[in-house]
MMTF fields as JSON, N, C-alpha, C and O atoms, coordinates in Angstrom:
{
  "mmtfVersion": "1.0.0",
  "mmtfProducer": "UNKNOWN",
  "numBonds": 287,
  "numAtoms": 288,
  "numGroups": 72,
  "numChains": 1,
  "numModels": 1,
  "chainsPerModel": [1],
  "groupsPerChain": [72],
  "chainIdList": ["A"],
  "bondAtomList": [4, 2, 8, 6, 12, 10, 16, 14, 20, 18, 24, 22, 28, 26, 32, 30, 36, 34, 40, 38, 44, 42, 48, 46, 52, 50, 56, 54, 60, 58, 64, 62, 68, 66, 72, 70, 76, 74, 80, 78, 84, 82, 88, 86, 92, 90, 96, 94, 100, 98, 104, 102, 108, 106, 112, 110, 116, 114, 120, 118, 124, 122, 128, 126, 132, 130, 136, 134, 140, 138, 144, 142, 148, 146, 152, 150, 156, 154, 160, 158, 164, 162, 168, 166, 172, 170, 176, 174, 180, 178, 184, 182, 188, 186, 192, 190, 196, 194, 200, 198, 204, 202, 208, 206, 212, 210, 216, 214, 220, 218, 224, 222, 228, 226, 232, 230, 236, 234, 240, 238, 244, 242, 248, 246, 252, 250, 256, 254, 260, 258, 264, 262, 268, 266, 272, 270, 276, 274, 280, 278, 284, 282],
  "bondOrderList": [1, 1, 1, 1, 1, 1, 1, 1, 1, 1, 1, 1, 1, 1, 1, 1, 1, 1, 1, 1, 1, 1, 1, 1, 1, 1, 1, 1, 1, 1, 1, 1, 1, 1, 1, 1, 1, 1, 1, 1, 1, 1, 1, 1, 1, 1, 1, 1, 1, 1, 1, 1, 1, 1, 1, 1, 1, 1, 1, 1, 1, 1, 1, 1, 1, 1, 1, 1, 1, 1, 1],
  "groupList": [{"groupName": "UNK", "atomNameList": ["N", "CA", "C", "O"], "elementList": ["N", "C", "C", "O"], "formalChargeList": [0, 0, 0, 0], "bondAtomList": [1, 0, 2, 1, 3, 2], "bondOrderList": [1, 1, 2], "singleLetterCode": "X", "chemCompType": "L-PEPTIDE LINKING"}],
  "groupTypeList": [0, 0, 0, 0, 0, 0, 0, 0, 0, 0, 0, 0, 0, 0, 0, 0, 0, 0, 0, 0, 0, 0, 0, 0, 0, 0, 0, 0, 0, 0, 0, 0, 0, 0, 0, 0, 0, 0, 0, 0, 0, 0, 0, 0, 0, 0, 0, 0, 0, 0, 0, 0, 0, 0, 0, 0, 0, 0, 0, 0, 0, 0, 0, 0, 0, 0, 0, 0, 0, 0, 0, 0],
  "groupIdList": [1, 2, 3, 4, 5, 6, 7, 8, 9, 10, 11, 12, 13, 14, 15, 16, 17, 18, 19, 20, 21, 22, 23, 24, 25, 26, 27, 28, 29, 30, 31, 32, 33, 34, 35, 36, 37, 38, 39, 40, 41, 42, 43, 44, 45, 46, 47, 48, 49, 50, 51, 52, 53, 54, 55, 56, 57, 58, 59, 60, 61, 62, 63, 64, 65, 66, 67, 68, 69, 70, 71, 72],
  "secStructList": [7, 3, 3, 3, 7, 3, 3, 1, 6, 6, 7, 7, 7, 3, 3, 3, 3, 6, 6, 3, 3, 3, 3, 3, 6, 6, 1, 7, 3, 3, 3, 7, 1, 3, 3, 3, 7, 3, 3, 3, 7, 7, 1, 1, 7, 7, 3, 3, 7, 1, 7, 7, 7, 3, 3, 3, 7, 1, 7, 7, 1, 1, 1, 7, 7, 7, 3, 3, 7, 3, 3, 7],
  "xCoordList": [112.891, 111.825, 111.65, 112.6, 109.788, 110.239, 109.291, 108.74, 109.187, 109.067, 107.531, 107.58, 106.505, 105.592, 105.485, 105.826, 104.852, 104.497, 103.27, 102.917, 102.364, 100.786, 100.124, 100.171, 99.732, 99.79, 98.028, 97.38, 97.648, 96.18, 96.439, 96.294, 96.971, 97.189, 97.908, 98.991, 97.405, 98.775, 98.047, 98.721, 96.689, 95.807, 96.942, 97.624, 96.865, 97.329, 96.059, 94.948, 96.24, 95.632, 95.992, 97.05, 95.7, 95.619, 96.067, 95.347, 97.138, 97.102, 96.808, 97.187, 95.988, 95.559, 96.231, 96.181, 97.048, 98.072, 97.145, 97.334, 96.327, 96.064, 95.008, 94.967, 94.321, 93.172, 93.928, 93.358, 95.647, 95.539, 96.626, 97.307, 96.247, 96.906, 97.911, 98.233, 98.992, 100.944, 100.981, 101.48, 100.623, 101.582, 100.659, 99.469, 101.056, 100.055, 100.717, 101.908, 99.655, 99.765, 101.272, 101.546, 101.961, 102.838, 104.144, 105.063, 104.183, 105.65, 106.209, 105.468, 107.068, 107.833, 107.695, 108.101, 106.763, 106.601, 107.333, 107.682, 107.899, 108.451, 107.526, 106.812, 107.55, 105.983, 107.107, 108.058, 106.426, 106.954, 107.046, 106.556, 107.238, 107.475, 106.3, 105.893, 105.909, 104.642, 103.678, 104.032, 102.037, 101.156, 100.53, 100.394, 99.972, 99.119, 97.991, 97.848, 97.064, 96.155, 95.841, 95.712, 95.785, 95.963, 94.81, 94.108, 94.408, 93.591, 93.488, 93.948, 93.168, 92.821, 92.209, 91.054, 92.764, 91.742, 89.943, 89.921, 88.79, 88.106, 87.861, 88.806, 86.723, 85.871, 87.087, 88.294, 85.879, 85.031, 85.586, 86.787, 84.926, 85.045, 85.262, 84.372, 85.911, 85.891, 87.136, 87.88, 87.199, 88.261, 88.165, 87.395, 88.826, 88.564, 90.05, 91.013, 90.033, 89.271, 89.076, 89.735, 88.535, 87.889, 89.617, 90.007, 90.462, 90.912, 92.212, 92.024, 93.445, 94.572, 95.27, 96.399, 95.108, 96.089, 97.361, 97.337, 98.846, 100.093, 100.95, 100.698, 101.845, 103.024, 104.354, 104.73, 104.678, 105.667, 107.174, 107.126, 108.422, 109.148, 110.14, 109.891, 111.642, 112.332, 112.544, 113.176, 112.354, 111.773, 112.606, 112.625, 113.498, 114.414, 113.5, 112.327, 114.062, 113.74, 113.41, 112.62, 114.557, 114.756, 113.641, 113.079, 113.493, 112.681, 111.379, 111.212, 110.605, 109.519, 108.273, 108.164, 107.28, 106.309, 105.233, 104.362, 104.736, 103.912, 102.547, 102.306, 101.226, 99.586, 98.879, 98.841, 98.494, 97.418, 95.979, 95.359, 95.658, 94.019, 93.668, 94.463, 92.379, 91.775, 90.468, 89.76, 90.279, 89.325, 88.27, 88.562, 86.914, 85.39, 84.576, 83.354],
  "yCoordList": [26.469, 26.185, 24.682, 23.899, 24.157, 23.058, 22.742, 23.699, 21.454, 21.881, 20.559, 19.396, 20.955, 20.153, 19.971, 20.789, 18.524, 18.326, 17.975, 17.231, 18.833, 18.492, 17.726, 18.136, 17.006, 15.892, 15.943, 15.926, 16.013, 16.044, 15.713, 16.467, 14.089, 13.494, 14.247, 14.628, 14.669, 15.654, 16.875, 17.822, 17.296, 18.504, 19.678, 19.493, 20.567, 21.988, 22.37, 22.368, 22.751, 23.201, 24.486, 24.236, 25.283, 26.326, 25.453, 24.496, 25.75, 24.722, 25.916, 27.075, 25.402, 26.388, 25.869, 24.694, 27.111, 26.677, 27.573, 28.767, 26.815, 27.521, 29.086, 30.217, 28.387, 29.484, 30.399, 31.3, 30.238, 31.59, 30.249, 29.261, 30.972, 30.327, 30.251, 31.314, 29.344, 29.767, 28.557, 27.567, 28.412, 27.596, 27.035, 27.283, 26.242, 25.072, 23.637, 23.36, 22.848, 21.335, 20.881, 21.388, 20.027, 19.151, 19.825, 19.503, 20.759, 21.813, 21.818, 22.424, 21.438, 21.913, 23.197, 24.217, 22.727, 24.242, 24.666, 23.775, 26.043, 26.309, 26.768, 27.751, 25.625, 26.474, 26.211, 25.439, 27.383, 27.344, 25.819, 24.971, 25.553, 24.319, 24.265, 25.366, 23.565, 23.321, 22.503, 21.403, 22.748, 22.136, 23.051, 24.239, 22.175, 23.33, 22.647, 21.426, 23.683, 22.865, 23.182, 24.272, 21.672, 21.762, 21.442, 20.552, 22.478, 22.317, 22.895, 24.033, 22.563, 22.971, 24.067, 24.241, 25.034, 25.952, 26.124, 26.462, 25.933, 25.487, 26.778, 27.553, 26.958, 25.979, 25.074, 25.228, 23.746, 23.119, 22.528, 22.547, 22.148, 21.762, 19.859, 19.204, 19.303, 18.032, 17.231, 16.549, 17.428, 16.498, 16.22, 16.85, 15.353, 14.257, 14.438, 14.377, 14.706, 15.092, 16.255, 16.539, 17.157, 18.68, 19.582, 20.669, 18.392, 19.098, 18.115, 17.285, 18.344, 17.992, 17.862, 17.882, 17.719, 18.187, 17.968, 17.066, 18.564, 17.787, 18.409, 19.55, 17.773, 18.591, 18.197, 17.187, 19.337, 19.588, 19.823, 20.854, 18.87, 18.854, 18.148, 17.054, 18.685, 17.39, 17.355, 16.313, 17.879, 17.878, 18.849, 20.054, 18.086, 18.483, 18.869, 18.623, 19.811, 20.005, 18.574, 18.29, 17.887, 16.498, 15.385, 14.597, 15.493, 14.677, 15.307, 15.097, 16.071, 17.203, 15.701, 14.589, 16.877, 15.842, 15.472, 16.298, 14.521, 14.294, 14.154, 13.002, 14.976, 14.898, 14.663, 15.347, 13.898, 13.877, 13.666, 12.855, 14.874, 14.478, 13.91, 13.812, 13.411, 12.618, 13.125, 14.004, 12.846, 13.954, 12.73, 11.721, 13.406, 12.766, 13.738, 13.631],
  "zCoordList": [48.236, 47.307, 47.138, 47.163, 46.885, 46.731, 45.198, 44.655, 44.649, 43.518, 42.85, 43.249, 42.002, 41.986, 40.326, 39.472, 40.12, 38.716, 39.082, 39.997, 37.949, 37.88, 36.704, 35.544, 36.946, 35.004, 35.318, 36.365, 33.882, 33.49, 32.072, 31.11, 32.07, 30.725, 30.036, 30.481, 28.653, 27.663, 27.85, 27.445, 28.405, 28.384, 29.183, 30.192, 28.552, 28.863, 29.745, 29.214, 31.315, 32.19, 33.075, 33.652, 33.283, 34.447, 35.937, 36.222, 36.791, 37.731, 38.795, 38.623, 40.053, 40.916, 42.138, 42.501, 42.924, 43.883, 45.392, 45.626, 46.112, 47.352, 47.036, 47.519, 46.036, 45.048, 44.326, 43.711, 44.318, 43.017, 41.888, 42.165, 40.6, 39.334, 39.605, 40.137, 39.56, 39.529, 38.598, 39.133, 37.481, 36.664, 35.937, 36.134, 35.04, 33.607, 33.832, 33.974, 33.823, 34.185, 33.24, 32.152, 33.81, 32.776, 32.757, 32.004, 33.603, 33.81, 35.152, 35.926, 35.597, 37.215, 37.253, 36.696, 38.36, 39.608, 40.468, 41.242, 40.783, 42.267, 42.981, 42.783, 44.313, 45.319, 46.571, 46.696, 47.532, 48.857, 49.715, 48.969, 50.265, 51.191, 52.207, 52.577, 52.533, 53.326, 53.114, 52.69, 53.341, 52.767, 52.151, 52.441, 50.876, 49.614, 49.103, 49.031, 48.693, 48.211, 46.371, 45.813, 45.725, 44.352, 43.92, 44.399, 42.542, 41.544, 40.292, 40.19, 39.661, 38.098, 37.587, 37.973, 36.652, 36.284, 35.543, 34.36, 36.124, 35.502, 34.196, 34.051, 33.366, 32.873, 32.41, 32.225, 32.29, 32.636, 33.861, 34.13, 34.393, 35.811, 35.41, 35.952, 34.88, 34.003, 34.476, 33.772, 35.661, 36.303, 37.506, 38.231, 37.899, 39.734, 40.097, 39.332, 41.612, 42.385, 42.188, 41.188, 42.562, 42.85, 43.23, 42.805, 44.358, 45.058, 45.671, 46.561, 45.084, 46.432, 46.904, 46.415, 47.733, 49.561, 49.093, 48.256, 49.343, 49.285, 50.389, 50.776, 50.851, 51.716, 50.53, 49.935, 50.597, 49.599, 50.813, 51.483, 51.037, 51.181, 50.72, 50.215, 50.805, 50.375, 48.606, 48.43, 47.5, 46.238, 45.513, 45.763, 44.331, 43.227, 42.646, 42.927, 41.369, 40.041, 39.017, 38.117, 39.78, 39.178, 39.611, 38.851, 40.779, 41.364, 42.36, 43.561, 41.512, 42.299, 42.355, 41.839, 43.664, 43.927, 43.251, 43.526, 42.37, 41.55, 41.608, 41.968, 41.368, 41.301, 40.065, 39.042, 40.267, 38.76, 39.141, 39.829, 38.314, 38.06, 36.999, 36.064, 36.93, 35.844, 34.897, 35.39, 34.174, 32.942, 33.821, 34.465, 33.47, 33.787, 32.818, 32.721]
}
Protein backbone atom coordinates (compact mmCIF):
# COMPACT_ATOMS: atom_id res chain seq x y z
CA UNK A 1 0.00 0.00 0.00
CA UNK A 2 1.03 3.34 -0.63
CA UNK A 3 -0.30 6.27 1.02
CA UNK A 4 -1.72 10.03 -0.12
CA UNK A 5 -2.58 13.42 1.62
CA UNK A 6 -5.12 15.61 -0.18
CA UNK A 7 -5.21 19.32 1.31
CA UNK A 8 -8.00 21.78 0.09
CA UNK A 9 -6.97 24.37 2.82
CA UNK A 10 -9.04 23.39 6.19
CA UNK A 11 -12.30 22.55 3.72
CA UNK A 12 -13.66 19.03 4.38
CA UNK A 13 -13.87 17.51 0.77
CA UNK A 14 -14.99 14.23 -0.92
CA UNK A 15 -11.53 13.11 -2.44
CA UNK A 16 -12.04 11.25 -5.84
CA UNK A 17 -9.47 8.37 -6.43
CA UNK A 18 -9.53 7.21 -10.36
CA UNK A 19 -13.56 8.36 -10.50
CA UNK A 20 -14.67 6.55 -7.40
CA UNK A 21 -14.77 8.44 -3.73
CA UNK A 22 -12.08 6.65 -1.24
CA UNK A 23 -11.57 9.20 1.33
CA UNK A 24 -12.09 13.21 2.62
CA UNK A 25 -9.38 15.79 1.96
CA UNK A 26 -6.84 16.41 5.02
CA UNK A 27 -6.67 12.56 6.10
CA UNK A 28 -3.95 9.79 4.97
CA UNK A 29 -5.12 7.65 2.37
CA UNK A 30 -4.29 3.98 1.59
CA UNK A 31 -4.33 3.74 -2.33
CA UNK A 32 -2.75 0.99 -4.36
CA UNK A 33 0.73 1.82 -5.80
CA UNK A 34 0.87 3.03 -9.28
CA UNK A 35 -0.48 5.96 -11.15
CA UNK A 36 -3.90 7.60 -10.10
CA UNK A 37 -5.85 10.12 -10.99
CA UNK A 38 -7.00 12.79 -8.21
CA UNK A 39 -10.00 14.91 -7.64
CA UNK A 40 -12.49 16.43 -5.54
CA UNK A 41 -15.99 15.67 -4.85
CA UNK A 42 -18.03 18.26 -6.65
CA UNK A 43 -20.82 20.27 -6.12
CA UNK A 44 -19.41 22.88 -6.52
CA UNK A 45 -16.97 22.39 -8.92
CA UNK A 46 -14.77 25.47 -7.03
CA UNK A 47 -11.33 24.28 -7.22
CA UNK A 48 -8.01 24.16 -9.63
CA UNK A 49 -6.96 21.98 -11.16
CA UNK A 50 -9.98 19.90 -12.39
CA UNK A 51 -7.59 17.01 -12.07
CA UNK A 52 -4.17 15.27 -10.72
CA UNK A 53 -2.01 12.91 -12.08
CA UNK A 54 0.33 11.24 -9.25
CA UNK A 55 2.51 8.02 -9.16
CA UNK A 56 2.28 6.90 -5.82
CA UNK A 57 5.43 4.89 -4.74
CA UNK A 58 7.81 4.66 -2.05
CA UNK A 59 5.23 6.50 0.71
CA UNK A 60 4.85 6.08 4.72
CA UNK A 61 1.93 6.79 6.69
CA UNK A 62 4.52 9.19 7.98
CA UNK A 63 5.67 10.57 4.96
CA UNK A 64 2.62 9.97 2.20
CA UNK A 65 2.57 11.87 -1.15
CA UNK A 66 1.22 15.32 -0.94
CA UNK A 67 -1.68 17.25 -3.58
CA UNK A 68 -3.35 20.28 -3.09
CA UNK A 69 -5.96 21.94 -4.79
CA UNK A 70 -6.93 25.46 -4.60
CA UNK A 71 -10.56 27.10 -4.01
CA UNK A 72 -11.49 29.62 -7.24
Amino acid sequence: MEYLLVRFGDEDRGVVIDGVRQGRTNHVLEVEKGTHKISLSPPPADFAPPLIKVILKKTTPLKPRKVAFEKI
